[in-house]
C-alpha positions in Angstrom: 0.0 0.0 0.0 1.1 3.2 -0.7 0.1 6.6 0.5 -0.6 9.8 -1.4 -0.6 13.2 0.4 -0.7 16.8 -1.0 2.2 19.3 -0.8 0.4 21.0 2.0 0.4 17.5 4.0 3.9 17.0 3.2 4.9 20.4 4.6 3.7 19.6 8.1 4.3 16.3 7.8 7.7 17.8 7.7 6.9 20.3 10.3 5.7 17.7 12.6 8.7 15.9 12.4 11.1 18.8 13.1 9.2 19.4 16.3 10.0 16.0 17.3 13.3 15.7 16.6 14.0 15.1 13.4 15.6 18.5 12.3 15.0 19.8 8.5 18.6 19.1 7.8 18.6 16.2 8.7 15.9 15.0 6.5 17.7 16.7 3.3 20.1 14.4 4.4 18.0 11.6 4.8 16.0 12.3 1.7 19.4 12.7 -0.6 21.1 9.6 0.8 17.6 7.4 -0.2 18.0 9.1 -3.5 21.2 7.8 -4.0 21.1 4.9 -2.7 18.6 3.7 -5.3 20.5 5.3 -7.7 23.7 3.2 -6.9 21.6 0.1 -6.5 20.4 0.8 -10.1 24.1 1.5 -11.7 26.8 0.6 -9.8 27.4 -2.8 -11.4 26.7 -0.8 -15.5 29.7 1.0 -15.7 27.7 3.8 -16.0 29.4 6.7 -13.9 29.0 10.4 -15.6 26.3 12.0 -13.6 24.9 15.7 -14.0 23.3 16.7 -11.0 21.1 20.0 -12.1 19.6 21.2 -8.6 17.3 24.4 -8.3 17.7 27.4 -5.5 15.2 25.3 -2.7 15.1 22.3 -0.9 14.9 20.3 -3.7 18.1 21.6 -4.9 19.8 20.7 -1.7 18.3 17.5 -1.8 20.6 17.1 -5.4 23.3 18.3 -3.6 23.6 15.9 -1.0 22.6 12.9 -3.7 25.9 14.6 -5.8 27.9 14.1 -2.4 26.7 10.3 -2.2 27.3 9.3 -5.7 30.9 11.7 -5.8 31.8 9.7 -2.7 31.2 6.7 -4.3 33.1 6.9 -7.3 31.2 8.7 -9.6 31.9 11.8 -11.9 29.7 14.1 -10.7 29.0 17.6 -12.1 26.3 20.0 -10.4 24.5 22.8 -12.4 22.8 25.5 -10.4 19.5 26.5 -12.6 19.1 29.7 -10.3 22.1 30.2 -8.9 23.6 30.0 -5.2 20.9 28.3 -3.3 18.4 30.5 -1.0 17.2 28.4 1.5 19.2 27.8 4.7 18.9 23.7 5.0 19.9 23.8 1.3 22.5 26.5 1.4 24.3 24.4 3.9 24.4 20.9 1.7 26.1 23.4 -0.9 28.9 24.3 1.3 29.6 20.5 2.0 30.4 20.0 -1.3 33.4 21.9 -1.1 37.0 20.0 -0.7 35.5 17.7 -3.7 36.1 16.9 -7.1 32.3 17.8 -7.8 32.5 20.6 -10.2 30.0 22.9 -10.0 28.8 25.6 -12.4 25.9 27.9 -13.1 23.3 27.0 -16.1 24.3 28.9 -19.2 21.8 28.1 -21.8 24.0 30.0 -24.5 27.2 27.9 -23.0 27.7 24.8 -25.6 30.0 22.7 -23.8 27.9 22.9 -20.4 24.9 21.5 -22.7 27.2 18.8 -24.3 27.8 17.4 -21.0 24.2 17.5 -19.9 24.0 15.5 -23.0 26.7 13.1 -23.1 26.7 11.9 -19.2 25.1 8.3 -18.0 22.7 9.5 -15.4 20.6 13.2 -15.1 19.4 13.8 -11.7 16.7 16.0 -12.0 16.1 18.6 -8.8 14.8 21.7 -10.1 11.6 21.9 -8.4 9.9 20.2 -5.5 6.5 19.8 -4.3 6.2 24.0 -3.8 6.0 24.2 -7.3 3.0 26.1 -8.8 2.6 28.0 -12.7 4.8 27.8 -15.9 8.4 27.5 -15.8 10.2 30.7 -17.3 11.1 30.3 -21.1 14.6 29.7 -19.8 14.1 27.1 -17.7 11.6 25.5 -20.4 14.5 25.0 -22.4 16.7 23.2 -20.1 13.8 21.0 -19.5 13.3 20.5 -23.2 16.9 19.7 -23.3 17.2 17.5 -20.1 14.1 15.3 -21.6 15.9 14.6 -25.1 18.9 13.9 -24.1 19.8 10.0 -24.2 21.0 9.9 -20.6 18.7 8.0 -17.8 16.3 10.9 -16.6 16.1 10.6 -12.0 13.6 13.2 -11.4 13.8 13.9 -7.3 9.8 14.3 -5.6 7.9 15.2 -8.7 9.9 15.8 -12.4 10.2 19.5 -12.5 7.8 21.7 -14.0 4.5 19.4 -12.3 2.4 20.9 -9.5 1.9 18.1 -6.7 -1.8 18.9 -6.4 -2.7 18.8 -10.1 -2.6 16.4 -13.3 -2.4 19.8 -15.8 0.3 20.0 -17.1 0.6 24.1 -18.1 4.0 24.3 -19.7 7.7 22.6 -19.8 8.2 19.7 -17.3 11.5 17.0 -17.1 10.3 13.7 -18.7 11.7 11.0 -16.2 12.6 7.9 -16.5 12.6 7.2 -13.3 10.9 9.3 -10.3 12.1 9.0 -6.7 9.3 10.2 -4.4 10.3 11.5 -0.9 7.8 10.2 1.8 4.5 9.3 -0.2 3.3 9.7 -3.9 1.9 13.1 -4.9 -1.2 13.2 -7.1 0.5 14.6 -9.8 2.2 11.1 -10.1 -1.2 9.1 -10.0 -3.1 10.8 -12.0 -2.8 11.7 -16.2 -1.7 13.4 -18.2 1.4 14.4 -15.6 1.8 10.9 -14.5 3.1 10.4 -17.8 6.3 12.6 -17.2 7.4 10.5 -14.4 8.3 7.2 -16.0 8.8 4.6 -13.2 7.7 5.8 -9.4 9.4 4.5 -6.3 8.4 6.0 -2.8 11.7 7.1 -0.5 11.6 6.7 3.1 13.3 10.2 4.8 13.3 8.7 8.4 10.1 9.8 9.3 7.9 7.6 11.7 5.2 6.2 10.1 3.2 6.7 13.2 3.3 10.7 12.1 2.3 10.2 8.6 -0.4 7.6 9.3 -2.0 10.7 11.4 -3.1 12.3 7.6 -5.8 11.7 5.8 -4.9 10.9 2.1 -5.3 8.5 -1.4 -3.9 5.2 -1.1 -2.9 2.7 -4.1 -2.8 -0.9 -3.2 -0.7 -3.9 -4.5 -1.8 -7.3 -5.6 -1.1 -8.3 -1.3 -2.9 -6.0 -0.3 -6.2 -7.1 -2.8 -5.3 -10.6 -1.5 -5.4 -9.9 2.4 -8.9 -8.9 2.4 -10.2 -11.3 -0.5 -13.3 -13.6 1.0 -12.4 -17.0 2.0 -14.8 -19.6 1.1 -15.2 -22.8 3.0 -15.3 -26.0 1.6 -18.4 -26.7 3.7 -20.7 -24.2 1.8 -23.6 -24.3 -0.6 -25.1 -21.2 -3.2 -26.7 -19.9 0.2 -23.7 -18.8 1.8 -22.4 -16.8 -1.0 -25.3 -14.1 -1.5 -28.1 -13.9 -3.5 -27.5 -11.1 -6.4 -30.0 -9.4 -8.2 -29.7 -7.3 -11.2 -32.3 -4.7 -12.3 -31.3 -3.6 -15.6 -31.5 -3.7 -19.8 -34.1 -2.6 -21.9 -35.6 -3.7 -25.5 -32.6 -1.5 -26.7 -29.7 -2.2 -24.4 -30.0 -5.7 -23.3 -26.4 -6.5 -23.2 -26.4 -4.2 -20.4 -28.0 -6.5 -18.1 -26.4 -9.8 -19.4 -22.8 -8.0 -18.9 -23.7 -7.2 -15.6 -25.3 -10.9 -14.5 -22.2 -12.3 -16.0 -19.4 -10.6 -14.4 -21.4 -10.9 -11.0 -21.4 -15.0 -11.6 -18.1 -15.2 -12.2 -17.1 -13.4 -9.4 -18.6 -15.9 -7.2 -21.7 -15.2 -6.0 -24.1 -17.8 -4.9 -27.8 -17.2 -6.9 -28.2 -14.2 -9.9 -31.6 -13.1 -10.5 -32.3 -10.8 -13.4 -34.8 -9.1 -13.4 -35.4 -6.9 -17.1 -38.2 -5.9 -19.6 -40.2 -9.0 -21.2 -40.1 -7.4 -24.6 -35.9 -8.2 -24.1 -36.7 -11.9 -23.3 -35.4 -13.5 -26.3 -31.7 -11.7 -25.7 -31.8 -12.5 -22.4 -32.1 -16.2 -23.1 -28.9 -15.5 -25.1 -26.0 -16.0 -22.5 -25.4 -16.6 -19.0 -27.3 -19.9 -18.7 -26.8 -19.3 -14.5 -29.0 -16.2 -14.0 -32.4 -16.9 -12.7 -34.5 -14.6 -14.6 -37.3 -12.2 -13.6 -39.1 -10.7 -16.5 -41.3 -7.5 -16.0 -43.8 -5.7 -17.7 -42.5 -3.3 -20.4 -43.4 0.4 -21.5 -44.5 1.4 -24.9 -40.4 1.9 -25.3 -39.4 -1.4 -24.1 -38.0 -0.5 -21.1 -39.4 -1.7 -17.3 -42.6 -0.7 -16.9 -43.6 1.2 -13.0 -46.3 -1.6 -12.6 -43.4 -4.0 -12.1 -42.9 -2.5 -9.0 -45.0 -5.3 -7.1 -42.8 -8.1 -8.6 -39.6 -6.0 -7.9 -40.5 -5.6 -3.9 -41.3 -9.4 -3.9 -37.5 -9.6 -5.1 -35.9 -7.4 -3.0 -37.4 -9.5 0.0 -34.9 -12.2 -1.0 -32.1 -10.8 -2.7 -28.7 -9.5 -0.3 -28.1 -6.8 -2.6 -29.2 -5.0 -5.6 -27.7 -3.8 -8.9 -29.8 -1.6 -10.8 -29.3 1.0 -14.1 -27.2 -0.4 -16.6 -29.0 -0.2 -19.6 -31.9 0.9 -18.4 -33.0 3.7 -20.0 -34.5 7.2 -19.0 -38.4 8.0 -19.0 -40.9 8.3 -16.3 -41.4 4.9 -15.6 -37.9 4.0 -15.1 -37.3 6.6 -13.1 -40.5 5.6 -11.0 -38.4 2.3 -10.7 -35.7 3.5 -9.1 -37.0 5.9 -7.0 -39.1 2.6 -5.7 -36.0 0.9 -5.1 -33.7 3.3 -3.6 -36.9 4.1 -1.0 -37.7 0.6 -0.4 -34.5 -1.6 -0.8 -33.4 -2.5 3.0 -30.2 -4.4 1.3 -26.9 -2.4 -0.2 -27.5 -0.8 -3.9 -25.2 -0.5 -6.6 -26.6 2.6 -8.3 -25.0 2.5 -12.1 -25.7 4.4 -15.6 -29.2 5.3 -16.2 -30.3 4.6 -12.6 -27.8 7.9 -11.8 -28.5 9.7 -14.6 -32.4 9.6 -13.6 -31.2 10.7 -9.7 -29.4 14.0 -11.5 -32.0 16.2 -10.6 -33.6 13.9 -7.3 -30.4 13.5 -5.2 -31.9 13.6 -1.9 -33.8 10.2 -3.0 -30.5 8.8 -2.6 -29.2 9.9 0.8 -32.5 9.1 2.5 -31.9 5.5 1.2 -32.5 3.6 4.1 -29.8 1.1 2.6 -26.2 1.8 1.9 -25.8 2.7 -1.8 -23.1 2.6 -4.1 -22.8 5.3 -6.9 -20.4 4.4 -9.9 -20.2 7.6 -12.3 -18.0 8.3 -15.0 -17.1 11.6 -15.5 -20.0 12.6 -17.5 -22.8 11.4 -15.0 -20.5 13.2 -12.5 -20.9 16.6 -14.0 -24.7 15.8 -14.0 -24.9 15.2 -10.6 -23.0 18.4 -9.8 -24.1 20.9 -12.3 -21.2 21.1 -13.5 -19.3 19.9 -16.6 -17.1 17.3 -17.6 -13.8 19.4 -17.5 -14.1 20.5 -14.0 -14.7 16.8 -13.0 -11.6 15.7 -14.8 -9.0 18.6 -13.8 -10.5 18.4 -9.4 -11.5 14.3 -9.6 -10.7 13.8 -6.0 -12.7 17.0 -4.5 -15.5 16.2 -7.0 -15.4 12.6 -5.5 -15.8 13.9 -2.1 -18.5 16.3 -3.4 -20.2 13.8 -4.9 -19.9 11.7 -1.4 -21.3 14.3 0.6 -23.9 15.3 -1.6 -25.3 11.8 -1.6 -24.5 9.4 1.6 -23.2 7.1 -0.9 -20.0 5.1 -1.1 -18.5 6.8 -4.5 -16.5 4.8 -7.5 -15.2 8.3 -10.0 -14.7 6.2 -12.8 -12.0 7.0 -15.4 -8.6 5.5 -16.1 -7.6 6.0 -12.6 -10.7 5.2 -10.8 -11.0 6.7 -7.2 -13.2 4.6 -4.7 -14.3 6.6 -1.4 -16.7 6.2 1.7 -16.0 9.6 3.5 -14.8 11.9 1.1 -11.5 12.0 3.5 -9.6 8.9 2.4 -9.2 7.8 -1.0 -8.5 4.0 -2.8 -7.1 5.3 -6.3 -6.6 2.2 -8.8 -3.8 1.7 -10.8 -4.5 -1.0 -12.9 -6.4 -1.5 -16.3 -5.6 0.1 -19.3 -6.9 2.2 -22.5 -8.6 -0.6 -24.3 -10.8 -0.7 -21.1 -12.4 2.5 -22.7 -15.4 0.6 -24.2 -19.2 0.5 -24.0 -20.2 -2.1 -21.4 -17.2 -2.1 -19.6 -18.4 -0.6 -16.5 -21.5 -3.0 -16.6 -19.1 -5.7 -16.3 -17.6 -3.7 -13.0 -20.9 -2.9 -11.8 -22.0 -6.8 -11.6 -18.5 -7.0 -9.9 -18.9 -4.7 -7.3 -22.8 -6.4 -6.6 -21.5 -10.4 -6.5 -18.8 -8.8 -4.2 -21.4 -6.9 -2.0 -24.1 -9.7 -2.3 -21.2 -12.1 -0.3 -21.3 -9.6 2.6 -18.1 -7.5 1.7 -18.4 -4.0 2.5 -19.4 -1.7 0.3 -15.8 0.2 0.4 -14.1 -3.2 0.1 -16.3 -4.4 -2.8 -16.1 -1.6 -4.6 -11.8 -1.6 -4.1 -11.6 -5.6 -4.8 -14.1 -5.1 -7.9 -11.9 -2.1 -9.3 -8.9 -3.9 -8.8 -9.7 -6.9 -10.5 -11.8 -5.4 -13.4 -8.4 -3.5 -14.2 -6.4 -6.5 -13.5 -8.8 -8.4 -16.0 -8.8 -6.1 -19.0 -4.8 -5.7 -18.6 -4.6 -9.4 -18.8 -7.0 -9.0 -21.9 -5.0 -6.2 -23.1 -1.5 -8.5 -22.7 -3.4 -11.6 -24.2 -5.3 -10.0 -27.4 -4.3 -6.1 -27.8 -6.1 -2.7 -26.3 -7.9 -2.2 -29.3 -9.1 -5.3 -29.4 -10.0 -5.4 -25.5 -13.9 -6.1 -25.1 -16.3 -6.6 -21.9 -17.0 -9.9 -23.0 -13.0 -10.8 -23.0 -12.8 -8.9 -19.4 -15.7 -11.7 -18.2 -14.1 -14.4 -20.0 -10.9 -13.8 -17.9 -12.4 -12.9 -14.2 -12.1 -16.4 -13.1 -8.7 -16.8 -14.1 -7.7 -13.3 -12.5 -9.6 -14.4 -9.1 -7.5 -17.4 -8.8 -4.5 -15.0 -7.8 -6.2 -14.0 -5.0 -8.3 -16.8 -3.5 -6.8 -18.2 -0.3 
């Protein structure tokens, strides 16, 4: 597991630590040392010994000059350019004086200074420390072009905290930034290196320890990202002395006479995600489809509208369900007009098991979002960023550029546990603390793929998982799935169908 925190965060974080103990020089020290530690681990065996330290006038620059003391010490050739000049602040004023008595040569950037550029572009290893987590706006036109330059070159890019030229708090990316290869983050990840299109400058990501307890930075609220462990720690058991009963019974309210894969993606993926019994429950006039696939699902056909879609008369049939199901999936494919929105109302006031609220059945809350936070049962809400921007009068931009207030937003405005869908899905219960997924991939970007993760998240909550841990096992996974997919077949070629067809096989990793 690994922790993300803001730049504020990591500022008294920092703060917290000096009052303790644990002076601000001595973390510079701490932090550089880490930095080249991994650094040596990664070249000390290549041959590979011509480094170019480039360090800016702030912490971050002293951070580069202690890393240029490590590697000097070590046996490399180290050169240092100062982008700005003679450091300013104190802690890293005093790592420049310690490099004195070396062979480090050190020299101001001269972007009209040939030779100083041909050895930025003819050594091993560029160590990157410009800028730091303080970093905010667009890098002069001067310092653009030694980034420019710096991310050409055919030396192995280190960029120190974030590559400089990327804001710790944001994904835009508003002028020239270092292109890593490799970025060494001091104490947690920033969300700049999470989320696109900045995560894209910073190549690789390791997080460096500085020598601060964790029992300080466990005290923050923050995003998390979790490894295939951590997915398999808190993956259900099952007993061998079990039948269907004790894994949950499902039900799926979904597809209409024109989207009735909808509902057969979701039933599927929920099946073969374990759950005991499926019932689906869909419009009559779809019957034929839904004989199609997923011989499993128990199904409950209702009484269709003129359009084909569930009918508010079948709201008899669906209470009689909801009196035996253990949790409820409804939405996907569903379709928007009174009577499905009569539907879902029903269900959201009735339904005394966990919802998954997906597609259509948010898209009909938009302008009704106190029906969902007087749900007397826990609901799930799964938007992407369009059905986002709905919710909050707002538009799809906004959602995208401020995903993890927008997530919290959306959690307060609703009582729900949220899933912000997009390529780095963010899963949250409190709008405080954050499960961002890392996995899955571009050809994920398809119609019916978030059916498939819908049914996911319901087989997962139907078993009596949580909605919080449902929704981060069936994120996960569903990622896991379509990489596998993606690996197997190609991205353009990746299909919900293909995601389903490998579920099982992607489970198997994590069942005890």
């Amino acid at each position: 597991m690994m922790k993300i925190l803001s730049s504020a965060q990591i500022r008294e974080i920092e703060e917290t630590a000096d009052k303790n103990g644990i002076t601000y020089l001595r973390l510079m020290e701490n932090a550089g040392s880490a930095c080249a530690k991994v650094i040596r681990n990664r070249f000390d065996e290549t041959g590979l010994r011509k480094v170019t330290v480039v360090c800016g006038k702030g912490k971050n620059g002293g951070d580069g000059f202690v890393i240029a003391r490590k590697l000097n010490e070590n046996g490399y050739k180290v050169n240092v350019i100062l982008a700005y000049g003679i450091p300013q602040a104190d802690t890293a004023l005093e790592m420049y004086s310690r490099l004195k008595n070396t062979s480090i040569n050190i020299e101001m950037y001269d972007e009209n200074n040939p030779k100083q550029l041909s050895r930025i572009s003819d050594c091993d290893v560029i160590v990157d420390c410009v800028f730091g987590t303080g970093f905010k706006g667009v890098p002069d036109e001067k310092t653009a072009k030694l980034f420019k330059f710096i991310s050409s070159s055919n030396a192995y890019v280190v960029s120190v905290d974030l590559p400089s030229g990327l804001c710790a708090d944001s994904s835009n990316v508003e002028g020239a930034a270092v292109k890593a290869d490799l970025t060494l983050a001091a104490i947690a990840l920033k969300y700049s290196l999470v989320y696109y299109p900045s995560t894209e400058y910073a190549g690789e990501v390791k997080v460096v320890s500085i020598g601060i307890p964790d029992e300080i930075i466990e005290e923050f609220d923050g995003g998390y990202t979790l490894t295939e462990n951590d997915i398999r720690r808190v993956f259900p058991e099952r007993s061998e002395n079990s039948n269907k009963g004790d894994y949950g019974k499902a039900l799926v309210i979904a597809g209409s006479y024109e989207m009735p894969g909808a509902a057969l993606m979701a039933s599927s993926a929920c099946v073969e995600c374990g759950v005991g019994i499926v019932k689906t429950a869909f419009p009559d006039k779809a019957y034929p489809v839904m004989m199609s696939t997923c011989p499993e699902k128990v199904l409950v056909p209702l009484e269709s509208n003129k359009y084909g879609r569930i009918s508010s008369i079948a709201t008899e049939r669906i209470k009689l369900e909801l009196k035996k199901c253990d949790a409820v999936l409804i939405g996907c494919g569903l379709g928007q007009d009174n009577d499905t929105f009569n539907v879902v109302k029903y269900v959201l006031e009735n339904s005394t098991v966990p919802i998954i609220l997906d597609a259509d059945g948010i898209n009909l809350m938009q302008d009704s979002i106190d029906i969902i936070k007087n749900s007397k049962a826990p609901v799930i809400i799964t938007p992407h960023p369009g059905e986002a921007a709905r919710l909050l009068k707002t538009d799809v931009k906004q959602v995208q550029m401020h995903r993890l207030s927008c997530a919290k937003e959306l959690c307060n405005l609703t009582g729900a546990t949220v899933v912000l869908k997009d390529s780095r899905t963010a899963v949250t219960k409190d709008g405080r603390n954050y499960y961002i997924n890392m996995t899955g991939n571009s050809g994920m970007a398809t119609g019916g793929s978030g059916d498939v993760l819908a049914g996911m998240i319901l087989s997962f909550v139907a078993q009596g998982i949580t909605p919080k841990k449902a929704s981060i096992l069936a994120v996960y996974i569903h990622g896991l799935a379509g990489d596998i997919v993606a690996e197997k077949y190609s991205k353009a070629g990746t299909t919900p169908q293909k995601i389903i067809n490998e579920l099982a096989k992607t489970i198997s990793n994590f069942e005890k």
